[in-house]
SENU-645573 format. One record per residue: chain; y, z, x of N, C-alpha, C, O, CB in turn. Coordinates in steps of 0.2 Angstrom, whole numbers, plus 5000, padded with zeros to 4 digits. Glycine has a CB too. Layout:
+---+------+------+------+------+------+------+------+------+------+------+------+------+------+------+------+
| c |   nv |   nw |   nu |  cav |  caw |  cau |   cv |   cw |   cu |   ov |   ow |   ou |  cbv |  cbw |  cbu |
+---+------+------+------+------+------+------+------+------+------+------+------+------+------+------+------+
| A |    Y |    Z |    X |    Y |    Z |    X |    Y |    Z |    X |    Y |    Z |    X |    Y |    Z |    X |
...
+---+------+------+------+------+------+------+------+------+------+------+------+------+------+------+------+
***
This chain:
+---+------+------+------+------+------+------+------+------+------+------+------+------+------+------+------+
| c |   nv |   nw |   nu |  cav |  caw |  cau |   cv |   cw |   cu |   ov |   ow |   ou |  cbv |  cbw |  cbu |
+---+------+------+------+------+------+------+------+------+------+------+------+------+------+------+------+
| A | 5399 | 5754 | 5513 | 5402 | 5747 | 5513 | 5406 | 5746 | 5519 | 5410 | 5751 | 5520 | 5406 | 5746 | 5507 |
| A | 5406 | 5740 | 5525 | 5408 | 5740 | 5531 | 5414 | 5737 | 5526 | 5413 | 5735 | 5520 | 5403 | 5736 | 5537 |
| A | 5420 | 5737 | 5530 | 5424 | 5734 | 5529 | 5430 | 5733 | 5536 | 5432 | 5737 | 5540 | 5427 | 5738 | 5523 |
| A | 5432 | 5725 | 5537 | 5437 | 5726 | 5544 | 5443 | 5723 | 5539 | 5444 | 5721 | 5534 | 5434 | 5720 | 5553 |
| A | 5447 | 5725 | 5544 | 5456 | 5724 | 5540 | 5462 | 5722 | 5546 | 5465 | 5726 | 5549 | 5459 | 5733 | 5536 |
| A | 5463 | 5715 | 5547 | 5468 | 5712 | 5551 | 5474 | 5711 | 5550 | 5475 | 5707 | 5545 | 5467 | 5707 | 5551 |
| A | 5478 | 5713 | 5554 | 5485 | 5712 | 5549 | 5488 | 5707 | 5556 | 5485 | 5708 | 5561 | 5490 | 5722 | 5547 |
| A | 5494 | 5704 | 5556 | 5496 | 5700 | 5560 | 5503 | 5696 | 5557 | 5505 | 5698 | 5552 | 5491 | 5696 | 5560 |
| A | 5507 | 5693 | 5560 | 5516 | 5691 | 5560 | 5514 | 5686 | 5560 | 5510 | 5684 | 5564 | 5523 | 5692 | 5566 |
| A | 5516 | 5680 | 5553 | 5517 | 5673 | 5553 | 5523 | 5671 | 5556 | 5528 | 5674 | 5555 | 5517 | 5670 | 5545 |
| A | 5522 | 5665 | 5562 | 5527 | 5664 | 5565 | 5530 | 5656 | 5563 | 5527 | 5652 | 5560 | 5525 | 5665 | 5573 |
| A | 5537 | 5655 | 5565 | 5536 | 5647 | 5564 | 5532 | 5643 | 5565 | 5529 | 5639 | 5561 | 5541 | 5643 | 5566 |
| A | 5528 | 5645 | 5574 | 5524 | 5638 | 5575 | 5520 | 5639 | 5571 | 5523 | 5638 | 5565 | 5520 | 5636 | 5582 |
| A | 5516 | 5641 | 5570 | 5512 | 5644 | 5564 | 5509 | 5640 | 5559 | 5504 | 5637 | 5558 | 5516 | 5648 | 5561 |
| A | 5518 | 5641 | 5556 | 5518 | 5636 | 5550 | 5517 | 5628 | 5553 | 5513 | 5624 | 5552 | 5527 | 5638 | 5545 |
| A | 5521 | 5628 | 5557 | 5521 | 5619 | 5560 | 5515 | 5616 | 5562 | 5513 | 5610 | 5562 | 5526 | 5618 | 5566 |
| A | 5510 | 5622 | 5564 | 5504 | 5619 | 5566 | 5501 | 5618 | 5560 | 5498 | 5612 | 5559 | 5501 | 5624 | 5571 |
| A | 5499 | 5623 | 5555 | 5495 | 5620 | 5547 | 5500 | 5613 | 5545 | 5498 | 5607 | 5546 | 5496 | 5629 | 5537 |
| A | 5506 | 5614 | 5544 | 5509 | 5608 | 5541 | 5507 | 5600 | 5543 | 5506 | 5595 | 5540 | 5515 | 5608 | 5541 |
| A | 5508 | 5601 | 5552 | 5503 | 5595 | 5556 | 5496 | 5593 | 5556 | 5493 | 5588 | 5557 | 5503 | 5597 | 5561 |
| A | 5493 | 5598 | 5554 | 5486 | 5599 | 5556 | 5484 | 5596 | 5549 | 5479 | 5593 | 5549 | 5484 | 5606 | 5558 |
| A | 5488 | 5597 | 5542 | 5487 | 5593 | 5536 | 5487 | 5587 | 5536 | 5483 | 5583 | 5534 | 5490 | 5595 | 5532 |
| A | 5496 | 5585 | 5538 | 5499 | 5578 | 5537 | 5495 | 5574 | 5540 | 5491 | 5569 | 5537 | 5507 | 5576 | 5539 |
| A | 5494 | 5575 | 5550 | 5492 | 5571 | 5553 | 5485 | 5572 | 5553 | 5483 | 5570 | 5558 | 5495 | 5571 | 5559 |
| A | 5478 | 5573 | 5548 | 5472 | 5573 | 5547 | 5471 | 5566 | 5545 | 5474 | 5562 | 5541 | 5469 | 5579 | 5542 |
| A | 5464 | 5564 | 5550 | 5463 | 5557 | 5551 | 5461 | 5554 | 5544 | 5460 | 5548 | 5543 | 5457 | 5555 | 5556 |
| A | 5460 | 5558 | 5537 | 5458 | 5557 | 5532 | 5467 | 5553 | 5529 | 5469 | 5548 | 5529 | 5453 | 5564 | 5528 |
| A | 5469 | 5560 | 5527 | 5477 | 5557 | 5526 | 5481 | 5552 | 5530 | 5484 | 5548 | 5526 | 5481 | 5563 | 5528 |
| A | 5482 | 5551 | 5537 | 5483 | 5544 | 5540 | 5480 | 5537 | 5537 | 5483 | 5533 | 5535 | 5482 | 5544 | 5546 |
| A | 5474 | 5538 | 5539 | 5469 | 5533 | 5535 | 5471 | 5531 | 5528 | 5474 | 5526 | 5527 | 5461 | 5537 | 5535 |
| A | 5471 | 5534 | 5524 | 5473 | 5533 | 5518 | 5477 | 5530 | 5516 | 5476 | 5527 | 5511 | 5474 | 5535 | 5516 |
| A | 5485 | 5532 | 5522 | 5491 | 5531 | 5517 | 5492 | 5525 | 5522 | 5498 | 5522 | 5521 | 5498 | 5539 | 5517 |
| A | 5487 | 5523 | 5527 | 5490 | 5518 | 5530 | 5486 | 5513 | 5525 | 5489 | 5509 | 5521 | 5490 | 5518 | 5538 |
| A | 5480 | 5514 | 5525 | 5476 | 5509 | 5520 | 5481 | 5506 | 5514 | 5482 | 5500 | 5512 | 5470 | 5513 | 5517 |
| A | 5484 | 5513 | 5511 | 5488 | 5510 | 5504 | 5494 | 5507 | 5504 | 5497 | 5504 | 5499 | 5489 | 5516 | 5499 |
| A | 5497 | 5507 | 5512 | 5505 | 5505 | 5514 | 5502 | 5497 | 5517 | 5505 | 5491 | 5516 | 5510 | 5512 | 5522 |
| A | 5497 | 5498 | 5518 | 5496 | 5491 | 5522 | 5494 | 5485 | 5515 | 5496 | 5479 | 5515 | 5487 | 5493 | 5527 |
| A | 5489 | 5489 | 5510 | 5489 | 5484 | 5504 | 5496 | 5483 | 5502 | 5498 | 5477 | 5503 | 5485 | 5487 | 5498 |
| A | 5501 | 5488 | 5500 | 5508 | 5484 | 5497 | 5511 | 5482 | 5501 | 5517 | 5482 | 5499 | 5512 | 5486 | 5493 |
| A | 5512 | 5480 | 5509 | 5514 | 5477 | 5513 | 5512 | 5470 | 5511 | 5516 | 5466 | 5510 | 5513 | 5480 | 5519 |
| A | 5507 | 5470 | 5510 | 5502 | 5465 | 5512 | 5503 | 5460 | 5504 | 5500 | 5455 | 5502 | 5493 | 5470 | 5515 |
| A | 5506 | 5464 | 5500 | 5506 | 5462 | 5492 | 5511 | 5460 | 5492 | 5512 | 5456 | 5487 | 5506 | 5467 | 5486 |
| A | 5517 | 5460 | 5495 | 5524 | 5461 | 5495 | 5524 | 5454 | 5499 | 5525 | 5448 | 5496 | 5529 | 5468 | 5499 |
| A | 5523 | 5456 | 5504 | 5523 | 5450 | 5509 | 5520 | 5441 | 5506 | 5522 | 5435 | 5507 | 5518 | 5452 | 5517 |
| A | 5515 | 5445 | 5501 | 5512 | 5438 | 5499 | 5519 | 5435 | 5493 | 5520 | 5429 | 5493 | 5502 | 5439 | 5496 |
| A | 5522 | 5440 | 5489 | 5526 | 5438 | 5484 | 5534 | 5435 | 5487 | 5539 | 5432 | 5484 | 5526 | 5445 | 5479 |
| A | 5534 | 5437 | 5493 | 5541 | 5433 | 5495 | 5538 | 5428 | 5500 | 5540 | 5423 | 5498 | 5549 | 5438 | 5500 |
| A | 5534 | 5427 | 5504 | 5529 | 5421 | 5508 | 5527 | 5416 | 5504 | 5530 | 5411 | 5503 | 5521 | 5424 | 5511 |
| A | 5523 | 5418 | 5500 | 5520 | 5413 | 5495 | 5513 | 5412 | 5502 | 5510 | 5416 | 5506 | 5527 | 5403 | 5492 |
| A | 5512 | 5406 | 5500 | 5505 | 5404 | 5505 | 5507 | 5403 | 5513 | 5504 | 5400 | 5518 | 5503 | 5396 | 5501 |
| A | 5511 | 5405 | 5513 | 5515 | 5405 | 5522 | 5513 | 5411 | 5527 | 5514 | 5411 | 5532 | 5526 | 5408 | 5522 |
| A | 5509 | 5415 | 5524 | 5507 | 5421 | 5529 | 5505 | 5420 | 5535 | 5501 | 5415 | 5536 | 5503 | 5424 | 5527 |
| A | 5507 | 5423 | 5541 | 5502 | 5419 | 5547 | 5500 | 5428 | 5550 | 5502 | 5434 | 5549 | 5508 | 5413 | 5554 |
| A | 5496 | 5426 | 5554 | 5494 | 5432 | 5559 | 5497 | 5437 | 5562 | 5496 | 5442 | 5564 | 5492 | 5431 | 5564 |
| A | 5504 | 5433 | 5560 | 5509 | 5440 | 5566 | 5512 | 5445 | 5558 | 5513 | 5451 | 5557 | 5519 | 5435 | 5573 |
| A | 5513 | 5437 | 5554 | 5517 | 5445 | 5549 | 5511 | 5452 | 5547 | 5512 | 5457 | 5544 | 5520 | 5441 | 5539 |
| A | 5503 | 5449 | 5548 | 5500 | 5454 | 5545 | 5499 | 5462 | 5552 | 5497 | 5467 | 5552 | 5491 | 5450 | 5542 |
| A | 5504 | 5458 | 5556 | 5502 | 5463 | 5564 | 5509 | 5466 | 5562 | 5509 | 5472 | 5562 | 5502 | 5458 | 5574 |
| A | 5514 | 5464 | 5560 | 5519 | 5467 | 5557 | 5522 | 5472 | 5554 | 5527 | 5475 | 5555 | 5520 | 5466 | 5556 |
| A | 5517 | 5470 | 5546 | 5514 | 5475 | 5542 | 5511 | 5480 | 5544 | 5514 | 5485 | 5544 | 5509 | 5472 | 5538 |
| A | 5505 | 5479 | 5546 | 5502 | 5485 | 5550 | 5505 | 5489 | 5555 | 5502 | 5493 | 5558 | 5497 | 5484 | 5552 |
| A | 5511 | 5487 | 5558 | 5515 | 5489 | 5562 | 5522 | 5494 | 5558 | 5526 | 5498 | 5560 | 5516 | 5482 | 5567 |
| A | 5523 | 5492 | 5553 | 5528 | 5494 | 5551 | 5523 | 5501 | 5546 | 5523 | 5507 | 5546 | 5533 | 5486 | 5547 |
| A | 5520 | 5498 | 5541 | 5517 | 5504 | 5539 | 5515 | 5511 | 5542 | 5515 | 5517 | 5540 | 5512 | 5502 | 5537 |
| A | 5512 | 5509 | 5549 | 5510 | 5514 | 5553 | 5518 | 5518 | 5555 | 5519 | 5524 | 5556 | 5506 | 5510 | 5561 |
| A | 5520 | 5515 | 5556 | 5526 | 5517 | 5560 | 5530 | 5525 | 5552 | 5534 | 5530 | 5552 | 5531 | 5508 | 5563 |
| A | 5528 | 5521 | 5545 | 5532 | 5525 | 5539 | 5530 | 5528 | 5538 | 5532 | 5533 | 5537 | 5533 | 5525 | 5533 |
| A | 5521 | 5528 | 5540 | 5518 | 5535 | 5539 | 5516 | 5541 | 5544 | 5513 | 5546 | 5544 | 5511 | 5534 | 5535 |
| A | 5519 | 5538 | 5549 | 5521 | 5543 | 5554 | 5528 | 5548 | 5553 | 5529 | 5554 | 5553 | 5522 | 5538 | 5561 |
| A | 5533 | 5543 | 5551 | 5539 | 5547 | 5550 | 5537 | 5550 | 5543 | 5540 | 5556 | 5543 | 5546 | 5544 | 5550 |
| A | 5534 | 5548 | 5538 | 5534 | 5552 | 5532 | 5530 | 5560 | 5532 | 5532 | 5565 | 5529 | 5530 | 5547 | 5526 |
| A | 5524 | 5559 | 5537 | 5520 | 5564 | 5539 | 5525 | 5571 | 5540 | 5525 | 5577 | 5538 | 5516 | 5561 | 5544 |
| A | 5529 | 5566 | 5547 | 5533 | 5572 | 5550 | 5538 | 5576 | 5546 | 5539 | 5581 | 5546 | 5536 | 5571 | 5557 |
| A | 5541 | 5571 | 5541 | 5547 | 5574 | 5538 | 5545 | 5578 | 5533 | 5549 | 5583 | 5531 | 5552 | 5569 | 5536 |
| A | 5540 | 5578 | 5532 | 5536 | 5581 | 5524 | 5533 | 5588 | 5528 | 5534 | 5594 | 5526 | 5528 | 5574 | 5520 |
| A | 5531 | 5587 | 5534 | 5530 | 5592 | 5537 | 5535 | 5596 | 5537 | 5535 | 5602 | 5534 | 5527 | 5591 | 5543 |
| A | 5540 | 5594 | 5541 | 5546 | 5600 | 5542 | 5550 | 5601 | 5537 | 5555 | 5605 | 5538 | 5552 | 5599 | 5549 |
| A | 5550 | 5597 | 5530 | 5552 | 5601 | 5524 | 5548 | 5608 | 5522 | 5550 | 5613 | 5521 | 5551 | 5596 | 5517 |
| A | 5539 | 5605 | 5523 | 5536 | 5610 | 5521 | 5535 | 5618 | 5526 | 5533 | 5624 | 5524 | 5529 | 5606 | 5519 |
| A | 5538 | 5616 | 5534 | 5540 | 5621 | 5539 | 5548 | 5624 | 5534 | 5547 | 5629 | 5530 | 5543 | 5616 | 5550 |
| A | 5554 | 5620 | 5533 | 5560 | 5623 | 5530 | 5557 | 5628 | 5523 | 5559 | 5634 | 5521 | 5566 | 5617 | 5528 |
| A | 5555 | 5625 | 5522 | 5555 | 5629 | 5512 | 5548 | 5633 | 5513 | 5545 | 5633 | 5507 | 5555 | 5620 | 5503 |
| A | 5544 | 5636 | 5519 | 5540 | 5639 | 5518 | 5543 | 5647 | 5516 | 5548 | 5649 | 5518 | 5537 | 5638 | 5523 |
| A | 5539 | 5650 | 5513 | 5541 | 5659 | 5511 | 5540 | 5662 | 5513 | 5535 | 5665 | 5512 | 5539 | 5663 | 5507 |
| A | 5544 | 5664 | 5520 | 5541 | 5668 | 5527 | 5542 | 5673 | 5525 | 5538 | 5678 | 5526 | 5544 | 5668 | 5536 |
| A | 5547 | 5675 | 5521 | 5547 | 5682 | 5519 | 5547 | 5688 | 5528 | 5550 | 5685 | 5533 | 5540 | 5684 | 5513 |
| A | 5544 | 5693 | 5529 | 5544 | 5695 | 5534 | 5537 | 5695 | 5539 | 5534 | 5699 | 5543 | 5546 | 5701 | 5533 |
| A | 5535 | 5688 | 5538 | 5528 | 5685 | 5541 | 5522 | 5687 | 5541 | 5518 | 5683 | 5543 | 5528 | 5685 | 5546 |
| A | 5521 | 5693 | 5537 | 5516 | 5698 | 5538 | 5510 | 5695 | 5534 | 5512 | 5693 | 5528 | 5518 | 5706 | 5536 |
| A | 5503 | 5695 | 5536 | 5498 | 5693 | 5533 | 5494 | 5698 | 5535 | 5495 | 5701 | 5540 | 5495 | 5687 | 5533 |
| A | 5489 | 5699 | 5529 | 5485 | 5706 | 5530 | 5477 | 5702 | 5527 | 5477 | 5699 | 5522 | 5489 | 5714 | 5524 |
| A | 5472 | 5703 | 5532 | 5465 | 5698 | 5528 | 5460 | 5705 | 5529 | 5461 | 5709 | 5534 | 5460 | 5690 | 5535 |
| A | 5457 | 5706 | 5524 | 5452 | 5710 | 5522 | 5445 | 5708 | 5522 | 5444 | 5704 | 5517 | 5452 | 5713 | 5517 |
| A | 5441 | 5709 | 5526 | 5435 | 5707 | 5523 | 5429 | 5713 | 5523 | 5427 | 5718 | 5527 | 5432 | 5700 | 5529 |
| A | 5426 | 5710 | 5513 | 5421 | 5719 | 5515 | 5415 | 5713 | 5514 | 5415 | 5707 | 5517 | 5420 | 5728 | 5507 |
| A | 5410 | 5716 | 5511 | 5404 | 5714 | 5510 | 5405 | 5710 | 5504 | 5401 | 5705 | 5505 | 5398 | 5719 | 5509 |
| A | 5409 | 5710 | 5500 | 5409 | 5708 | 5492 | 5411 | 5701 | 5492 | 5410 | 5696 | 5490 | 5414 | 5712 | 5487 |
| A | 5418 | 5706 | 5497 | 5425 | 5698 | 5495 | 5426 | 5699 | 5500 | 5424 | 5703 | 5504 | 5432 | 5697 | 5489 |
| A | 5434 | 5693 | 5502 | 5438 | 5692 | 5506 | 5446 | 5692 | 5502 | 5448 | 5689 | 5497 | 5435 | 5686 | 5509 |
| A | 5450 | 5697 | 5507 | 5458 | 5697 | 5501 | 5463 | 5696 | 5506 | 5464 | 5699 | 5511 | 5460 | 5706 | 5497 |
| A | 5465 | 5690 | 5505 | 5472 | 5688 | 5509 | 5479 | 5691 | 5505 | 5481 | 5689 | 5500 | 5473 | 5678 | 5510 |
| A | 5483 | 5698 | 5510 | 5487 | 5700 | 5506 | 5493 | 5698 | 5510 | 5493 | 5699 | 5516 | 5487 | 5708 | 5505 |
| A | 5499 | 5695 | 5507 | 5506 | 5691 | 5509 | 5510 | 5695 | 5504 | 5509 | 5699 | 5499 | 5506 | 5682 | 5507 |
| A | 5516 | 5693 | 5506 | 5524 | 5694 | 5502 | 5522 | 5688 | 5497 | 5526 | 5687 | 5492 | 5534 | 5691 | 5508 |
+---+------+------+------+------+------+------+------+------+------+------+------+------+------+------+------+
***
């Protein structure tokens, strides 16, 4: 049975690069701007009434973009603070059978 075995030091960037690489994925922006943009867009109509014009919806989407940019990052560098680096070490095994990620 062939077996290779990797061992390696989790570093901060590390961590910062997965947490980025999650928040800022075009699926996740896409989304949260879609769903910020509907209750912008819900809100605005309940204090507007029938007043809406072109610019508040440029607004909206200006302002939404802009929360889920900072929500992205801040959620990121909670999930960078409160990661379990313990002493960073990750250990990947791969035989023929399985694959075994060994951590703290």
């Amino acid at each position: 049975m062939k077996r290779i075995e990797l061992e390696f030091s989790l570093e901060t960037k590390d961590y910062w690069r997965y947490y980025l690489g999650y928040y800022f994925s075009f699926n996740t922006v896409f989304y949260f701007c879609l769903s910020f943009n509907a209750f912008g867009i819900c809100v605005a109509y309940l204090l507007l009434g029938g007043e809406l014009k072109i610019q508040n919806f440029a607004l909206i989407g200006a302002a939404s973009a802009l929360f889920v940019c900072l929500f992205n990052l801040e959620m990121s560098h909670f999930g960078v603070k409160n990661a379990k680096i313990g002493d960073g070490k990750c250990k990947y095994i791969f035989s023929d059978e399985k694959v075994e990620v060994i951590t703290e």
